[in-house]
C-alpha positions in Angstrom: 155.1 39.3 115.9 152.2 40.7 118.0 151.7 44.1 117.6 150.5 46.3 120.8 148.8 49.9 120.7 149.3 52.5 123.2 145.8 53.3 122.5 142.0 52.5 121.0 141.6 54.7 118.3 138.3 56.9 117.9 136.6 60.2 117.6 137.9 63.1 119.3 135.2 66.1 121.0 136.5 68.3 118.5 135.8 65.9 115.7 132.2 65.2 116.5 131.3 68.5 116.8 132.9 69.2 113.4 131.1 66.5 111.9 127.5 67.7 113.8 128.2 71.5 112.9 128.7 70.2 109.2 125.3 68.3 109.6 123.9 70.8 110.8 124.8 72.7 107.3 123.6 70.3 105.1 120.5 70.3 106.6 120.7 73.8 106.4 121.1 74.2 102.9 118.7 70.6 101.9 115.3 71.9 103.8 114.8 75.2 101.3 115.5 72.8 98.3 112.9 70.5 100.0 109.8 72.9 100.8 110.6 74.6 96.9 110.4 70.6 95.5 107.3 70.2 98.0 105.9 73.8 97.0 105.9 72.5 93.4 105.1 69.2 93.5 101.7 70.5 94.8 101.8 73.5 92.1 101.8 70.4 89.7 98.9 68.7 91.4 96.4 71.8 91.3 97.3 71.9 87.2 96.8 68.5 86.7 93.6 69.0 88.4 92.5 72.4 86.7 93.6 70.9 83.5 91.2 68.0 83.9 88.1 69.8 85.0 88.3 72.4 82.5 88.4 69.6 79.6 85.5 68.5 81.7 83.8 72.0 81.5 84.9 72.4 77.7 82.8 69.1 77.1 79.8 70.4 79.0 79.5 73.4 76.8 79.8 71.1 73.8 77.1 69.3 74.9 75.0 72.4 75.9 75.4 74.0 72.3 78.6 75.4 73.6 77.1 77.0 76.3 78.9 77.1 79.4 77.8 75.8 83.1 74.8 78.7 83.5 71.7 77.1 86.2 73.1 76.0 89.1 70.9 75.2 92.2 71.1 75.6 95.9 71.5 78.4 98.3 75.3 78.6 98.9 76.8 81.8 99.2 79.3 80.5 96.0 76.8 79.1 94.2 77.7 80.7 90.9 81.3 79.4 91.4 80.9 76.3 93.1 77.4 74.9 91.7 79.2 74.0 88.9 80.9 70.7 90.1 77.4 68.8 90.4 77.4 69.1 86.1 80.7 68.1 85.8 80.5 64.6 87.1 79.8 62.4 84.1 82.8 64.5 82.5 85.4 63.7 84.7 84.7 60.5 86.2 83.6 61.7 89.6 80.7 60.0 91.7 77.2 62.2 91.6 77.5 63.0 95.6 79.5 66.2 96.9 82.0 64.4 99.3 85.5 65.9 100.2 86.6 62.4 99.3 86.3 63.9 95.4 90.3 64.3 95.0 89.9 65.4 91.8 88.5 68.7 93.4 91.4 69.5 96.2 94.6 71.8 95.7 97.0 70.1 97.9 97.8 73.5 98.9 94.2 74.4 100.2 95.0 74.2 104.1 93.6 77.3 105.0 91.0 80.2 104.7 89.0 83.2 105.7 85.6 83.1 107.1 83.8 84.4 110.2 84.3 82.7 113.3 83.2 82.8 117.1 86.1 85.3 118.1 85.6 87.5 115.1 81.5 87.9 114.3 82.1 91.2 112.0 84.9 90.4 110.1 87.1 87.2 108.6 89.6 85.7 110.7 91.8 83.1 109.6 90.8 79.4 109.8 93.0 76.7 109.7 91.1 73.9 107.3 91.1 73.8 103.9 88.5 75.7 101.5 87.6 71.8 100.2 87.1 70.9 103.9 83.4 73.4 103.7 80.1 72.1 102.9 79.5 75.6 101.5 82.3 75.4 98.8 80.6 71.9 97.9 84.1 70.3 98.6 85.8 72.2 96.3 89.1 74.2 95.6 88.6 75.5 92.7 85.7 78.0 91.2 84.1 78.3 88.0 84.0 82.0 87.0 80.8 82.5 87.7 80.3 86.2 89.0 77.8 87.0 86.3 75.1 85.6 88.3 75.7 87.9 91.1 74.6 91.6 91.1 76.2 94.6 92.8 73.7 95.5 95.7 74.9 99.2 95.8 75.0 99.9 91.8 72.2 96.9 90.7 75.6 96.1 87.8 76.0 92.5 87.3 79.5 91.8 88.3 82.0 90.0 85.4 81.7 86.1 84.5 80.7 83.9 81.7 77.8 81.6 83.2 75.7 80.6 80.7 77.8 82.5 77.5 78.6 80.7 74.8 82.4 80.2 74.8 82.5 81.1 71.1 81.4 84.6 72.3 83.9 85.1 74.1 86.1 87.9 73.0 90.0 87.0 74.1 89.3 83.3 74.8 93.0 82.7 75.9 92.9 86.0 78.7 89.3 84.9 80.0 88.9 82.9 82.8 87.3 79.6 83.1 87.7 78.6 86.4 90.8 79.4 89.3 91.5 78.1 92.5 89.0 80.1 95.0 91.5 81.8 96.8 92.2 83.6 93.4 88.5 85.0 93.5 89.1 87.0 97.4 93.0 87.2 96.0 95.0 85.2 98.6 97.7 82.1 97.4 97.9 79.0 98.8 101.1 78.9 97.3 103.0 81.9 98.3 100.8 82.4 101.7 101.8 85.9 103.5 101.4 85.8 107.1 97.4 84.8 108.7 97.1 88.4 109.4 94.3 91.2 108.1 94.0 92.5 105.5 94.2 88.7 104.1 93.9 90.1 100.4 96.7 91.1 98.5 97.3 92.7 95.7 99.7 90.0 93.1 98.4 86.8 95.1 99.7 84.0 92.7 97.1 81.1 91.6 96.3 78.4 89.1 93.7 79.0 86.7 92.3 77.7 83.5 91.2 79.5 80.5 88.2 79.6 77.8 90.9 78.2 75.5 91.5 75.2 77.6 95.1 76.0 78.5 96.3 76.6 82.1 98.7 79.3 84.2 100.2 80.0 87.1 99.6 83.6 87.1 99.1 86.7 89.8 95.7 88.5 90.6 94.9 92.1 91.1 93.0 93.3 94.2 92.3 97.0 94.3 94.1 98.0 97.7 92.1 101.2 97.4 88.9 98.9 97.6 89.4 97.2 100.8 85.8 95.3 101.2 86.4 94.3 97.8 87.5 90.6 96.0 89.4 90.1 93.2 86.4 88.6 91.6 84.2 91.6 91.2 86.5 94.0 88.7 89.1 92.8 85.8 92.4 93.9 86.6 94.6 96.8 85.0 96.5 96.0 82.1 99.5 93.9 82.6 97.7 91.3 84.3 97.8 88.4 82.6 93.9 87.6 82.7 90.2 89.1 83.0 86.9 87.9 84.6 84.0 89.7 82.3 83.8 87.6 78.6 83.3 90.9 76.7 
């Protein structure tokens, strides 16, 4: 016996949009779960990376009499924190030429930074490229604490680092830095960005660093709010910071 429908069966208006509006839910509640997965999975890059270069730095200084990366060359403004990179080659399998093809040397997270531009000649601006997209960083995101070789134009103080001190010297090894991702040094995050507004310091700025002892964090910096023209880089932090710049 044939059987006969009154009608095709199918998906009512009230059905789709149902189905969209739970869609449209999902999505919702996926994308935040997505960006934190993203967010870390480039967290995990940077330490991989740090973790590598400061073996690499730890066998310099073995080589050196354990004496750490100390005459650099050039005229870079970051010299003392980016020279570095040229004596780290042979120890971390890099080619001998700067190029910002050295992967080894890029924070997934470095998209951005602050510099001065054609809109803005007195003061930073934001600028959307990566700090390992400059010629002047040597194609770099991360820094070797090197603010020792840098003096205090107002005082004539040398400002905190360990260029050129023999690690051994170093009083609290496992608090003192060995090198951070540059945006630590002005005290900005790649990795919990606030808005590209001024001031683009602030205070708690969350960054991956590496330490005399060889191990690595993800930890917050302290920039003085009161100091406003300063960078993280040129003063240790209060206590309850999990860190200092000066080796003494």
């Amino acid at each position: 016996m044939k059987r006969h429908f009154g009608h095709e069966t199918g998906f009512t208006v009230v059905e789709l949009l149902v189905v969209t509006a739970t869609m449209a839910i999902l999505a919702a509640l996926l994308l935040p779960a997505l960006s934190r997965a993203k967010a870390k999975a480039k967290r995990t890059a940077c330490m991989n990376d740090v973790r590598q270069i400061v073996l690499g730095v730890l066998m310099y200084a073995d080589d050196m009499k354990d004496a750490g990366p100390s005459k650099f060359s050039g005229n870079r403004s970051l010299d003392g924190w980016t020279a570095y990179k040229q004596l780290m080659k042979n120890y971390v399998g890099q080619n001998t030429t700067s190029s910002p093809e050295d992967k080894l040397f890029i924070c997934p997270a470095d998209t951005y930074h602050y510099d001065f531009t054609a809109a803005s000649t007195n003061a930073y601006a934001y600028v959307n490229q990566g700090v390992h997209q400059q010629a002047w960083s040597d194609y770099s995101s991360y820094g070797f604490n090197g603010g020792n070789t840098k003096t205090n134009k107002m005082t004539g103080a040398t400002y905190p680092g360990i260029a050129g001190r023999k690690l051994t010297s170093i009083q609290s090894p496992s608090t003192t830095i060995l090198l951070a991702e540059i945006s630590a040094f002005y005290c900005f995050s790649w990795h919990s960005p606030q808005n590209p507004t001024l001031p683009h310091y602030f205070n708690g700025a969350q960054n991956m660093a590496g330490f005399v002892d060889g191990h690595i964090s993800y930890i917050k910096f302290y920039w003085d709010v009161t100091k406003p023209q300063s960078e993280s880089w040129e003063y240790d932090p209060p206590p309850g910071y999990a860190y200092k710049w000066s080796a003494d």
